[in-house]
MARVEX-442182 format. One line per 10 residues: their letters; for each residue x, y, z of C-alpha. Coordinates in Angstrom, 2 decimals, padded with zeros to 5 digits. Layout:
! MARVEX-442182
A	X:Y:Z ~ ...
This chain:
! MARVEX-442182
XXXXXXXXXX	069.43:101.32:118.43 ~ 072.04:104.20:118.55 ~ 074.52:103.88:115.00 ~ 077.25:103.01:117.80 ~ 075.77:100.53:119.09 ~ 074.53:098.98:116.10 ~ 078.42:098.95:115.23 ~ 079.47:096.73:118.13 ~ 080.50:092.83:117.51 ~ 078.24:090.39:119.64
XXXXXXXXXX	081.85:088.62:121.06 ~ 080.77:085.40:123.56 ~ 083.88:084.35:124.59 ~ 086.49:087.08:124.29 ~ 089.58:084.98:125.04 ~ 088.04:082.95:121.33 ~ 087.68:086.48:119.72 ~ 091.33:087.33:120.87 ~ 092.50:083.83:119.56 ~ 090.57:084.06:116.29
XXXXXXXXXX	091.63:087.45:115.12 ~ 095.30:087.22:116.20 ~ 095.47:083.64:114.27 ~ 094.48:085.97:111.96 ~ 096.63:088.64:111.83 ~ 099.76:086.45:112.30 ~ 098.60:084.47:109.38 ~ 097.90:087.81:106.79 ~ 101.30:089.22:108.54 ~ 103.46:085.73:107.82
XXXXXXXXXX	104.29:085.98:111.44 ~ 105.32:082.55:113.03 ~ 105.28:082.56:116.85 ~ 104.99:079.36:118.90 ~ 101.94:078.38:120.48 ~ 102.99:079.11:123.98 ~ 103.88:083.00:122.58 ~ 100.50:082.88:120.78 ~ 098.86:081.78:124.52 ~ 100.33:084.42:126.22
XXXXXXXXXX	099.40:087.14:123.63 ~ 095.91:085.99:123.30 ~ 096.16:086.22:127.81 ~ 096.78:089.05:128.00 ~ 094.49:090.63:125.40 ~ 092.05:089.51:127.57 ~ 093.24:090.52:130.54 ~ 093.63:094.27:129.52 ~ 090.30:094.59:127.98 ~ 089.32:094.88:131.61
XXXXXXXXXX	090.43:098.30:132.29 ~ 091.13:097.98:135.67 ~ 093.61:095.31:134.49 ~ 095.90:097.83:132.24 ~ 094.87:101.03:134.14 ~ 096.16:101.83:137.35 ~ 094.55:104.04:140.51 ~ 096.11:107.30:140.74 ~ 094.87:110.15:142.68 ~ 093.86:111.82:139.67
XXXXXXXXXX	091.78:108.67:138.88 ~ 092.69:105.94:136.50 ~ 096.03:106.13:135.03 ~ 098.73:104.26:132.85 ~ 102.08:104.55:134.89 ~ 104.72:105.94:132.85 ~ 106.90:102.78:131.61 ~ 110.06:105.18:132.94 ~ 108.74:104.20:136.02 ~ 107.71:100.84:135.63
XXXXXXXXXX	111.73:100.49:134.63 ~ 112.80:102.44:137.63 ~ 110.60:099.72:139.98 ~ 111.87:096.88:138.24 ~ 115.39:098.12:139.04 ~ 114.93:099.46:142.93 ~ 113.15:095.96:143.40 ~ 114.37:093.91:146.51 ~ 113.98:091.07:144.89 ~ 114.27:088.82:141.52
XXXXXXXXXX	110.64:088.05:141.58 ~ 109.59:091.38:142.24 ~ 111.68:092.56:139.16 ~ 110.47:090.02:136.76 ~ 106.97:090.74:137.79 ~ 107.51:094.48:136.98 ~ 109.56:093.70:133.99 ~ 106.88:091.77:132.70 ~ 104.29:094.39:133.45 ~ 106.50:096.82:131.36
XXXXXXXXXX	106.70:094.79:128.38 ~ 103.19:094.02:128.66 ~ 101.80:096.96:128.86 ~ 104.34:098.42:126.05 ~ 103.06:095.70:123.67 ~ 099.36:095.89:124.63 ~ 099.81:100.32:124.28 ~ 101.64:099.49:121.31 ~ 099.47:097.31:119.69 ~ 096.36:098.89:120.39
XXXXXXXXXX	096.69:102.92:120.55 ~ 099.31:103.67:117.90 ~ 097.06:106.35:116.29 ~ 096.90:107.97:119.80 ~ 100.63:108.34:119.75 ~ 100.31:111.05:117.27 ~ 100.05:114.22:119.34 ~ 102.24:112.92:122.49 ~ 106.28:114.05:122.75 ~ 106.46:109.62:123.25
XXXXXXXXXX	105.76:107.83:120.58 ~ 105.58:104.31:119.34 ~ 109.05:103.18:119.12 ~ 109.78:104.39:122.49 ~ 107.14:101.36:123.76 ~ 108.75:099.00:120.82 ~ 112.17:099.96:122.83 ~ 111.28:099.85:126.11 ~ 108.93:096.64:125.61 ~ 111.49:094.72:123.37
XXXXXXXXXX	114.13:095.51:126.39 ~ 112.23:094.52:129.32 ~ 111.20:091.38:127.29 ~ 114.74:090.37:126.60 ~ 116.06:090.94:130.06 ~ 113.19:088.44:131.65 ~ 114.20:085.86:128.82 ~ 117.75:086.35:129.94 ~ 116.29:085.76:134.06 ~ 114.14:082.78:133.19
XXXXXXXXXX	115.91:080.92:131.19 ~ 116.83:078.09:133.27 ~ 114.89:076.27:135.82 ~ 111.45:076.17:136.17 ~ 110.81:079.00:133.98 ~ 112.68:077.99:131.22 ~ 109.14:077.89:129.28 ~ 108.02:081.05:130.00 ~ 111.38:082.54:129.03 ~ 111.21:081.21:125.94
XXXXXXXXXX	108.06:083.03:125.12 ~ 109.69:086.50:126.56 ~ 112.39:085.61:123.84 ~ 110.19:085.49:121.46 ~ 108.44:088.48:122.22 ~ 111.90:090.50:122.91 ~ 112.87:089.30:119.06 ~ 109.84:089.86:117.22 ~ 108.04:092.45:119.25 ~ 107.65:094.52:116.11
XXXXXXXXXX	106.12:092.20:114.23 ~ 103.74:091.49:116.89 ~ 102.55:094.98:117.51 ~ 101.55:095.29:113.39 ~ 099.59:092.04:114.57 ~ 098.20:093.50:117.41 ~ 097.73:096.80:114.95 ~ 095.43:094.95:112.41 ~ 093.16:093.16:115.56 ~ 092.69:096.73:116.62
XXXXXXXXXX	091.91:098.44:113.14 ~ 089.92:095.32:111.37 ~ 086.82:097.72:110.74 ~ 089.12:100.74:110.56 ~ 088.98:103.14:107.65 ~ 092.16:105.25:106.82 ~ 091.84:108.98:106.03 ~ 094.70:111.40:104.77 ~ 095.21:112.35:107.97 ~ 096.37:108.28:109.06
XXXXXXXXXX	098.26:107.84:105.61 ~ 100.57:110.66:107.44 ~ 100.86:108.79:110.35 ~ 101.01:105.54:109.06 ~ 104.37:106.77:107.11 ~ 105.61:108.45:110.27 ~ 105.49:104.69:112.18 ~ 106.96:103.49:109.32 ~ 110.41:106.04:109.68 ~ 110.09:105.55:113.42
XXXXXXXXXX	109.86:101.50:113.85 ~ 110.59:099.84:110.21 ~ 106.87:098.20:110.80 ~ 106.51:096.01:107.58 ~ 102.96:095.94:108.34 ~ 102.25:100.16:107.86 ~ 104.61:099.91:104.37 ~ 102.30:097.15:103.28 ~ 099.23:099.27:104.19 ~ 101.19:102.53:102.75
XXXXXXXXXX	101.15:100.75:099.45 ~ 097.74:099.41:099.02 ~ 096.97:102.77:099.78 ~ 098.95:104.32:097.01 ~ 101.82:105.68:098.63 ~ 105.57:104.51:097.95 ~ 107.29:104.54:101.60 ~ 110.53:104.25:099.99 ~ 110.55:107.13:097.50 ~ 110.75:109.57:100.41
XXXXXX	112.63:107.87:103.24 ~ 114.63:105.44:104.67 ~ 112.91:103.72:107.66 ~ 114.95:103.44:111.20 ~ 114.90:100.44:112.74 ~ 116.14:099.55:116.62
């Protein structure tokens, strides 16, 4: 057996691997969401470890769409449903991008809190669309999401990282999320790694 592959969890069910290690997280992060809000989250982890779920067919092969234009389809749409659906594809995908790939950010001219932005947003404006009716439910959960979507991607960041070893190189990075988004989850880790956040910054936060 290849030292990869000797590396890789045995998961059975991975909707109960999702919902075990974002209980978790929310409980190590003191993050209270409902249990709808928890549902959802744990959904669509699932869904989007299927890549053909989060990635889209582009004629240079598999892509993520930019969220810019996952905003601009939500706005052209000819229809409520049509926007909420892309809406909600926005601020999924921010969150799930987010959540998982902040360490990818590093190199790219869009970073993190542009996703925390544009995810928050698109969250809040499909709280503010279903929040009477029949979807009153579901809007409650994007009003969660819109208010503590933050919080939820340093969740999201410690299901992604749990065997994850930080070198100098992350300690940069981990303070330059920190400036960027306020995450209380990266000045935590900044910390127990020896480094004072504070003595060299002020964090901006949306």
């Amino acid at each position: 057996m290849s030292e990869a592959a000797s590396r890789v969890l045995p998961v059975a069910n991975l909707r109960e691997f999702f919902r075990d290690s974002l209980q978790g997280a929310l409980a190590r992060q003191h993050l209270a969401v409902e249990d709808q809000t928890e549902h959802y989250v744990v959904n669509l982890l699932t869904l989007f470890a299927r890549s053909e779920a989060l990635y889209e067919r582009t004629p240079e092969g598999m892509r993520l769409r930019p969220l810019v234009v996952l905003l601009c389809e939500a706005f052209e749409a000819p229809s409520v449903e049509e926007r909420n659906r892309a809406l909600q594809r926005l601020g999924d995908v921010s969150l799930f991008v987010a959540g998982f790939f902040a360490h990818s950010f590093a190199a790219r001219l869009i970073d993190i809190d542009y996703h925390v932005a544009m995810g928050g947003r698109a969250y809040a404006s499909l709280a503010h669309a279903t929040s009477r009716g029949k979807g009153r439910v579901l809007g409650a959960v994007f009003a969660e999401l819109a208010e503590k979507f933050q919080p939820m991607v340093d969740a999201l960041n410690e299901v992604s990282e749990t065997a994850y070893t930080h070198s100098d190189r992350d300690i940069l990075r981990l303070y330059e999320i920190w400036l960027k988004t306020g995450s209380r989850r990266c000045y935590e880790l900044l910390k127990r790694l020896g480094v004072d956040p504070t003595a060299g910054g002020t964090a901006f936060t949306h």
